[in-house]
NUDO-717998 format. One record per residue: residue number from 1; x, y, z of N, C-alpha, C in turn. Coordinates in steps of 0.1 Angstrom, whole numbers, plus 2048, in hexadecimal, padded with zeros to 3 digits. Layout:
N
KELO    nr   n.x   n.y   n.z   ca.x   ca.y   ca.z   c.x   c.y   c.z
KELO   NUM     X     Y     Z      X      Y      Z     X     Y     Z
...
***
This chain:
120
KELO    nr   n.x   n.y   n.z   ca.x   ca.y   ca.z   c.x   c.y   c.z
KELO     1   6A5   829   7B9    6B0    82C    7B1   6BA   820   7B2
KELO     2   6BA   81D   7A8    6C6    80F    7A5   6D5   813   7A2
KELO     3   6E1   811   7AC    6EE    814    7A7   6F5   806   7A1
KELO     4   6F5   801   798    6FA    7F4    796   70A   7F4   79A
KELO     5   713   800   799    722    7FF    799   722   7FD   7AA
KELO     6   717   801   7B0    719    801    7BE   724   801   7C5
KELO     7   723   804   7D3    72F    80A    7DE   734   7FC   7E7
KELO     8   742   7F8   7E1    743    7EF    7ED   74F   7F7   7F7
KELO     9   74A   7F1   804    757    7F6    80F   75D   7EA   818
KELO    10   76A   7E3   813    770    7DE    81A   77D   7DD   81E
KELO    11   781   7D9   828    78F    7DC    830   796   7D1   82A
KELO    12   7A2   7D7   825    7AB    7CB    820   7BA   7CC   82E
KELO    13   7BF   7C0   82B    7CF    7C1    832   7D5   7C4   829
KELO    14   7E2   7CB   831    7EB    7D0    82C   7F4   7C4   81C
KELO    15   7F4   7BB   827    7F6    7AD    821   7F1   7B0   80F
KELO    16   7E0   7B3   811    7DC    7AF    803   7DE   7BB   7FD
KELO    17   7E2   7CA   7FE    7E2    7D7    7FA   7F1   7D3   7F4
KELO    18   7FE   7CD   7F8    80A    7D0    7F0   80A   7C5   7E6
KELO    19   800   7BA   7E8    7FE    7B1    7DA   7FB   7B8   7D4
KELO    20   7ED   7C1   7D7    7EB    7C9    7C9   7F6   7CE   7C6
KELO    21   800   7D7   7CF    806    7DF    7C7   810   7D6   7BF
KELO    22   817   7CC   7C5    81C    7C4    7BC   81A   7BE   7AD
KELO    23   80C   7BD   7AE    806    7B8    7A4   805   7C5   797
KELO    24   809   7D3   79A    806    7DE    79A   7FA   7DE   791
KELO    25   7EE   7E1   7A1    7E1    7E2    79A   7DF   7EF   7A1
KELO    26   7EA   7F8   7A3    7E3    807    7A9   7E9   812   79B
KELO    27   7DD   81C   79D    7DA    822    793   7DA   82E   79C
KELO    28   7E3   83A   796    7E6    848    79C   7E0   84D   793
KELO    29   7D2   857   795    7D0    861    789   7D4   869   78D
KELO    30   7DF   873   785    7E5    881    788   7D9   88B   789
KELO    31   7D2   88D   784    7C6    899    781   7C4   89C   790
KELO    32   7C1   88E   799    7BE    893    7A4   7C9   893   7B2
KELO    33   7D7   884   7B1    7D9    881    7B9   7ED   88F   7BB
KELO    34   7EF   891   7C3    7FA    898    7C5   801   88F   7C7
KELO    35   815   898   7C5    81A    88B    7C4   821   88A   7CF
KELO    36   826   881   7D3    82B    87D    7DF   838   885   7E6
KELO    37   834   888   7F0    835    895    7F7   83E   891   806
KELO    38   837   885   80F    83A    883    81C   84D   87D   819
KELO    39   850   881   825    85C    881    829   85C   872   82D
KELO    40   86C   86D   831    86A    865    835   867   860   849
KELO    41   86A   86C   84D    864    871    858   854   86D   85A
KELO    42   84E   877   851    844    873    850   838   866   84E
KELO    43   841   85E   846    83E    851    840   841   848   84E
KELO    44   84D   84D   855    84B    842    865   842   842   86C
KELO    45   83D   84D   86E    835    856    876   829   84B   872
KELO    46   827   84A   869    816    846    862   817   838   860
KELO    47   827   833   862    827    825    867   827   820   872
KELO    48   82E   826   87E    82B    826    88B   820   82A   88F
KELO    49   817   82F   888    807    830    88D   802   824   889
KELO    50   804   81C   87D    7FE    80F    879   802   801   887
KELO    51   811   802   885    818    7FA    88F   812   7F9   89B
KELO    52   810   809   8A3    80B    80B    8AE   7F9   807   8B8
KELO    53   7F4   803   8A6    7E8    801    8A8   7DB   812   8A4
KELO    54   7E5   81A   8A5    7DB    824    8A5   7D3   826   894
KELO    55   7C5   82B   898    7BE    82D    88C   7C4   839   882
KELO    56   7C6   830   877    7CB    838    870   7BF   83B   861
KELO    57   7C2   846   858    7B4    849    851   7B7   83C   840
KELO    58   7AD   83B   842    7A6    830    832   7B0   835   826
KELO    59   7B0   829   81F    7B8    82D    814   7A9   829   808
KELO    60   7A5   834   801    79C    830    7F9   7A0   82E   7EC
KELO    61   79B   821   7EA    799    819    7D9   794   81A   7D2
KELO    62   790   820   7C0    78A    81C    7BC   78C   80F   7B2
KELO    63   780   804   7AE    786    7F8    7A9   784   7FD   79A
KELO    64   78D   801   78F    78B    809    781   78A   7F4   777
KELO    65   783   7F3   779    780    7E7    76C   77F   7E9   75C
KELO    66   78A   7E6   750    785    7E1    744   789   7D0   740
KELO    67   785   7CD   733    780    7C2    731   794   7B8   737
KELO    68   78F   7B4   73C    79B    7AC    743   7A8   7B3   74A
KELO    69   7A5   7BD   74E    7AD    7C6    757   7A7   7CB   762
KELO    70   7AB   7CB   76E    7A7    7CE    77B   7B1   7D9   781
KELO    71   7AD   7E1   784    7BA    7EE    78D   7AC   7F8   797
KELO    72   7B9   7F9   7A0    7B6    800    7AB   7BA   80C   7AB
KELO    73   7AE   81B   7A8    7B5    824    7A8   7B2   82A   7B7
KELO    74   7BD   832   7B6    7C2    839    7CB   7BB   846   7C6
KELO    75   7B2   844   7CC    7AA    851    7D1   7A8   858   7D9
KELO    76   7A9   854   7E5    7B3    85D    7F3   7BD   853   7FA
KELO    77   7CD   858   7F9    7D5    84D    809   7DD   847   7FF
KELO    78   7E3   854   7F7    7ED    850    7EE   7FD   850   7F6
KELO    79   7FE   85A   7FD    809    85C    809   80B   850   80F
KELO    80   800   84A   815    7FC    844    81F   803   835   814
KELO    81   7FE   835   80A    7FE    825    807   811   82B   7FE
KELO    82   813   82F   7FC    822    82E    7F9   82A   82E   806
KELO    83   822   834   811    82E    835    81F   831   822   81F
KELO    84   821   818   820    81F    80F    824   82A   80A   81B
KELO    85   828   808   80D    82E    800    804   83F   803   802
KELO    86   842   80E   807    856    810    807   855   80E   811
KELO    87   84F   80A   81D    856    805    82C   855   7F7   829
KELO    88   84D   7F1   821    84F    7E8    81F   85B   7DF   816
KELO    89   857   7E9   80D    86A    7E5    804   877   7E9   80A
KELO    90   875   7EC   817    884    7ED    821   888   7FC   817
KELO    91   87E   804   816    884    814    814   887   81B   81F
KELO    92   885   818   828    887    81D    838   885   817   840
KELO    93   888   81A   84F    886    80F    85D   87E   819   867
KELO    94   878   812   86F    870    818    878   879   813   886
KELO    95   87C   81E   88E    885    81D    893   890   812   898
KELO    96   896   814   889    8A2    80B    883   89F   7FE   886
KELO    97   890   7FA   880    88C    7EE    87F   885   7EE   86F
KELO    98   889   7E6   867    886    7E2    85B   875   7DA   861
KELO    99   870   7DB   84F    864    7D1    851   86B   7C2   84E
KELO   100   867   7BB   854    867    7AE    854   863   7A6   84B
KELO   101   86B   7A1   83F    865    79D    831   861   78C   833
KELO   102   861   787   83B    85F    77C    83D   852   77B   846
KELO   103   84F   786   848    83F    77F    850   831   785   845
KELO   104   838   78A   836    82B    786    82A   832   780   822
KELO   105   826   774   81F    82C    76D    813   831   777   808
KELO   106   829   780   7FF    830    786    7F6   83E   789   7F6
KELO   107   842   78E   801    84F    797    809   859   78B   80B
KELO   108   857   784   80F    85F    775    810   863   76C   805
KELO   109   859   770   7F9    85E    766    7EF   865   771   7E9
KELO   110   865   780   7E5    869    789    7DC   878   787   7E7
KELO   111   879   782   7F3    889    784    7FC   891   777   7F9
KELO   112   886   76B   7FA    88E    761    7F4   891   760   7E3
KELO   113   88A   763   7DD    890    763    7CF   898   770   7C9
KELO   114   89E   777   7D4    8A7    782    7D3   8A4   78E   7CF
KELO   115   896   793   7CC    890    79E    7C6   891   7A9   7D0
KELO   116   891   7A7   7DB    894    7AF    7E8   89B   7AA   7F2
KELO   117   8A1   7B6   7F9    8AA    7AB    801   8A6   7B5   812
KELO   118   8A7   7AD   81E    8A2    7AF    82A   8AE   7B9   831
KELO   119   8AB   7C2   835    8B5    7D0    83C   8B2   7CC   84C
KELO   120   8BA   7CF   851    8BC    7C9    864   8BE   7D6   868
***
């Protein structure tokens, strides 16, 4: 049996997941995804497990392709990738430590050209 759309599995950085979202190539289908729910309690919690090193669960992608458009729809680790992406736009601090917009390029040019600005 031949799947031509075949299964790929690979690990991206964080780094390249808020390009996408910058680039906004993520795609929320309501039918299936609930809407965002976690506290921001909870959103530390799931950052200081990243921070900490501990395994935390997959965010799965699918890659939705038409003719000259590419998007990423979130099929599980919708919580999970909005906790990641507002700690990164300095929506909160992990124990009263902001993310540090200067150690990703994206994050550094959006600080130097004033689009965001860095919280201490």
């Amino acid at each position: 049996m031949s799947d031509k759309a075949g299964l790929s599995i690979k690990g991206e950085s964080i780094q390249s997941l808020y390009g996408s979202y910058l680039k906004q190539l993520f795609l929320v289908n309501r039918r299936y995804q609930r809407k965002l729910v976690w506290t921001v309690e909870e959103k530390r919690s799931f950052i200081n497990s990243i921070v900490s090193g501990y395994p935390v669960p997959l965010v799965l992608l699918a890659e939705v392709s038409k003719v000259n458009d590419r998007k990423l729809e979130i099929i599980d680790g919708m919580q999970r990738m909005n906790a990641i992406m507002s700690f990164i736009d300095q929506e909160f601090d992990l124990d009263g430590q902001y993310f540090d917009l200067d150690t990703m390029a994206d994050t550094k040019i959006l600080k130097d050209n004033g689009v965001i600005k860095q919280k201490s």
